[in-house]
C-alpha positions, 0 to 999 in steps of 0.5 A: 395554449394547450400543454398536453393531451387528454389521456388515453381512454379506450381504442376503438376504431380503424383508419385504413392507410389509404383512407385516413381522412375519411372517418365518417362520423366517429365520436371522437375517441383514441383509437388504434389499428397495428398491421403486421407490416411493423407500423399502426394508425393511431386516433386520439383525442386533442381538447382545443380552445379556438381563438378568432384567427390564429391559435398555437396548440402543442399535443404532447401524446404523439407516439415517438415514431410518428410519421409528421407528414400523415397527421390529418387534425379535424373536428369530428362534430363537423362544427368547425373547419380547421386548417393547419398553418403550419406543423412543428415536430420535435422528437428529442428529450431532455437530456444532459447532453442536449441541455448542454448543446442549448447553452453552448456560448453561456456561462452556468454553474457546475458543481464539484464535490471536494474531499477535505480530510475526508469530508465533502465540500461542495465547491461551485465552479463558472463555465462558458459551454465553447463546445457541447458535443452533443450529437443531434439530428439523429433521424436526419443522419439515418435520412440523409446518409453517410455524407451527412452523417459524418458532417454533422459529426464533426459539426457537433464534436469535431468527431471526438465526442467531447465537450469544450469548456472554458473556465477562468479564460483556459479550455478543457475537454471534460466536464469541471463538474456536474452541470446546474442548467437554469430552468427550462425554456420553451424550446426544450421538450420531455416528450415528442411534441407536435405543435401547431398553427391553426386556423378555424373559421370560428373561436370555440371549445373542441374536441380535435380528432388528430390521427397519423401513422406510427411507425415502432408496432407490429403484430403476428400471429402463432399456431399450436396444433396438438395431435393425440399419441395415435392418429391426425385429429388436431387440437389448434390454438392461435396466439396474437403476438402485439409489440409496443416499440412506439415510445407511447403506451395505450391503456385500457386499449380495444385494438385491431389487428390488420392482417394482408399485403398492405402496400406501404412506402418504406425507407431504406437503409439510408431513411430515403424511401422506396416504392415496395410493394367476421371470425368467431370461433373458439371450441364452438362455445359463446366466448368470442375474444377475437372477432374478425370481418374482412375489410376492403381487400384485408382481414380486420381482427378487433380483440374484444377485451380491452388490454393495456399496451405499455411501451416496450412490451409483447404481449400475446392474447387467444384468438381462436381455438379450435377442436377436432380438426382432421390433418393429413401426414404427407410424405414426399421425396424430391429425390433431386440433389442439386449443387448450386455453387458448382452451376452458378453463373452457368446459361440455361443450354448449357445447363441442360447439356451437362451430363451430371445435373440433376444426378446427385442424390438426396436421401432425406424423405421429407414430412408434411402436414396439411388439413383443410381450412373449411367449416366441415373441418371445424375451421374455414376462417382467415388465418392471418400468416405466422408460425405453426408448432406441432406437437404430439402427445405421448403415452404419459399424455406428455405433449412433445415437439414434432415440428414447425412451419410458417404459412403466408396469410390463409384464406378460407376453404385453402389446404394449410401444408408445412413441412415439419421435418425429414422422416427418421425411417424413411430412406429415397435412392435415387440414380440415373441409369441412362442418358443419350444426348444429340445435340445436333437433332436436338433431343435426349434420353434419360432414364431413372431409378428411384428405391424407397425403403420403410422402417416405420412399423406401419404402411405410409404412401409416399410422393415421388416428386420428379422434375422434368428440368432438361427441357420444356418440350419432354415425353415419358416413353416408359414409367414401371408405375402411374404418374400424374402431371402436377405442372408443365415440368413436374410429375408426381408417383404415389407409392405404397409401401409396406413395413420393412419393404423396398419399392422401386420405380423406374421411368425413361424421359425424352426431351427435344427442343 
């Protein structure tokens, strides 16, 4: 029988969720892939004696969060064909409580400490476990819900929580001491503990290639993008953030990071499940600590230095670095206010009837910022989605904290643009000045008036966003300024403005329908 697995050595390659079974011919070496979707897939290696017929083998090195149902045991060298008969998971450490709850109905020793004229006295009392109140089945509760949850409650402890003992033929609630449990048995495990039936088709010294899904990892990435006191040229510098909460540490681990929409069944708030739907590039230079390719529909980072995972850590590592990137402040007023409360519940027509939507105002100019991911911009590589902080520096060269965003999974040759903030000297008016409703003919008219006033010591463009919301069928029949379609109900004006200038833009909209 086999008491434990061989230790981790190295983690080297990937098993996609959708193809686990298909390896190829992989030496039979741990291995580790974490997705950002708060699981991994895990490879390791599993030293196996085969006997003629039936052999029972226990692997001890299985993560805590394993999902049983995933595990695929095969032999890499293709020499021997192994079939699982049967599969045991057990995932509940030794415990007080849970030794407890194997003797419940036997009798064992509990030690009791005296004081006698203030020295101790060791005093050895017998009692039969009537009750343990230990509490077991815990993913099981989580699995089958409330019902469940509160039956196995009082199974295990009437809901109090409390043991019964009997000691000399009377019961009590408590403990009469500190239990002494006699040597453990089979049935207990130190750590989760997967164990097998296995047929092969002959006897023979292997090593068995076990892998499965874990849940208890992740990953994500974060972006620090630094600009000079003066101008938009970017220094960018992007972090992996891995967390180990699978109960299991990997030493010395070579790990890949899975970025993309990876479809995975995940449990809800009961357990039960739903169906829910090559980068090198650092400063220009030879060093290469992330290396990226993409793989089926999905982006693979492989971290080429090997670090070591502990159970229960974050740990962030570089991987990509970049210089002289070109970005863009962008300035944009969506002057439209809208109060959500007031019009919940309300139907489309008689939305676009009312008179006061759309009329209340929102001052705030808001700042973005945006720069090409391409190679001509010393980028052009995917940016797995995650958090990007901008900082500038000031004339101390001290770098201060100017903003931050979250962008979704970037493509290559994509515009990256976030929005950092309001502008402090940037001020949008915005005011209906006429509005002419027919419902019988089925048209309106409204009219607008947009002010813009910079404070700023510099001249900015600013983007007036205007939402054409009325109806879908609109006409502008008088604009003081171009504008340009960006969608089916929106129009964009870009407005220069000058310091300490106020410029204003007026346009009249008629809907029918």
């Amino acid at each position: 029988m086999l008491e434990k697995a061989r230790p981790m050595k190295s983690i080297l390659s990937l098993i996609t969720l959708t193809g686990l079974a298909a390896f190829g011919a992989f030496a039979a070496e741990p291995a580790l892939t974490i997705y950002n979707q708060n699981f991994a897939v895990v490879r390791d290696a599993v030293p196996l004696e085969l006997k003629s017929g039936v052999t029972e083998a226990r692997f001890v090195g299985v993560t805590a969060h394993v999902e049983p149902d995933s595990v695929i045991l095969r032999d890499p060298s293709g020499r021997h064909t192994l079939q699982i008969l049967e599969q045991n998971y057990r995932n509940d450490p030794v415990s007080q409580e849970l030794l407890l709850s194997l003797c419940e109905g036997k009798t064992i020793d509990f030690e009791k400490i005296n004081y006698v004229n203030g020295q101790p006295q060791e005093q050895i009392i017998r009692g039969k476990i009537i009750r343990s109140g230990y509490v077991p089945h815990y993913q099981a509760m989580s699995r089958y819900g409330q019902q469940y949850y509160a039956s196995q409650m009082a199974y295990a402890s009437g809901g109090s929580g409390q043991p019964i003992i009997e000691v000399d033929g009377k019961l009590q609630f408590t403990l009469p001491g500190q239990p002494l449990f006699p040597s453990l048995g089979d049935d207990t495990i130190l750590k989760p503990t997967l164990t097998w039936l296995i047929q092969a088709d002959k006897p023979g010294k292997i090593d068995a290639e076990v892998s499965y899904v874990t849940g208890g990892m992740n990953w994500h990435a974060d972006y620090n993008l630094v600009s000079p006191e003066k101008g938009n040229t970017l220094e960018l510098v992007g972090w992996v953030t891995m967390d180990n909460q699978s109960g299991k540490s990997f030493e010395n681990a070579k790990i890949k990071l899975m970025a993309g929409d990876v479809n995975k069944i995940q449990p809800n708030e009961f357990g039960r499940l739903d169906d829910s739907k090559a980068m090198s590039y650092v400063n220009g230079e030879d060093s290469k600590p992330v290396t990226e390719k993409s793989f089926d529909e999905y982006h693979l980072y492989t971290l080429e230095r090997r670090t070591t995972l502990l159970d229960r850590e974050t740990k962030q590592v570089e991987f990509v670095r970049a210089t002289g990137v070109k970005s863009e402040s962008v300035y944009v007023y969506d002057g439209v206010k809208i109060d959500a409360n007031h019009y919940r519940g309300w139907g489309y027509d008689s939305i676009r009837q009312d008179r006061d939507y759309g009329t209340q105002c929102n001052p705030k100019v808001w700042v973005m910022r945006e720069f090409a991911n391409s190679e001509t911009n010393h980028l052009g590589l995917p940016l797995p989605k995650g958090r990007l902080r901008f900082y500038r520096r000031d004339a101390d060269d001290q770098v201060e904290f100017t903003g931050e965003d979250t962008i979704d999974h970037t493509p290559r040759d994509e515009t990256v643009r976030v929005f950092t903030g309001n502008a402090f000297d940037l001020v949008g008016e915005r005011k209906r000045t006429d509005f002419k409703i027919d419902t019988g003919s089925k048209w309106a008219d409204e009219s607008f008036e947009i002010k813009l006033r910079n404070h700023k010591k510099d001249s900015v463009e600013i983007r007036v966003v205007e939402h054409l919301y009325r109806w879908n069928n609109w006409e502008i029949t008088r604009n003081s300024n171009f504008y340009s379609k960006t969608d089916a109900q929106t129009i964009e004006f870009r407005i220069p403005v000058k310091p300490d200038e106020e410029q204003t833009i007026t346009y009249t909209v008629h809907y029918s329908w």
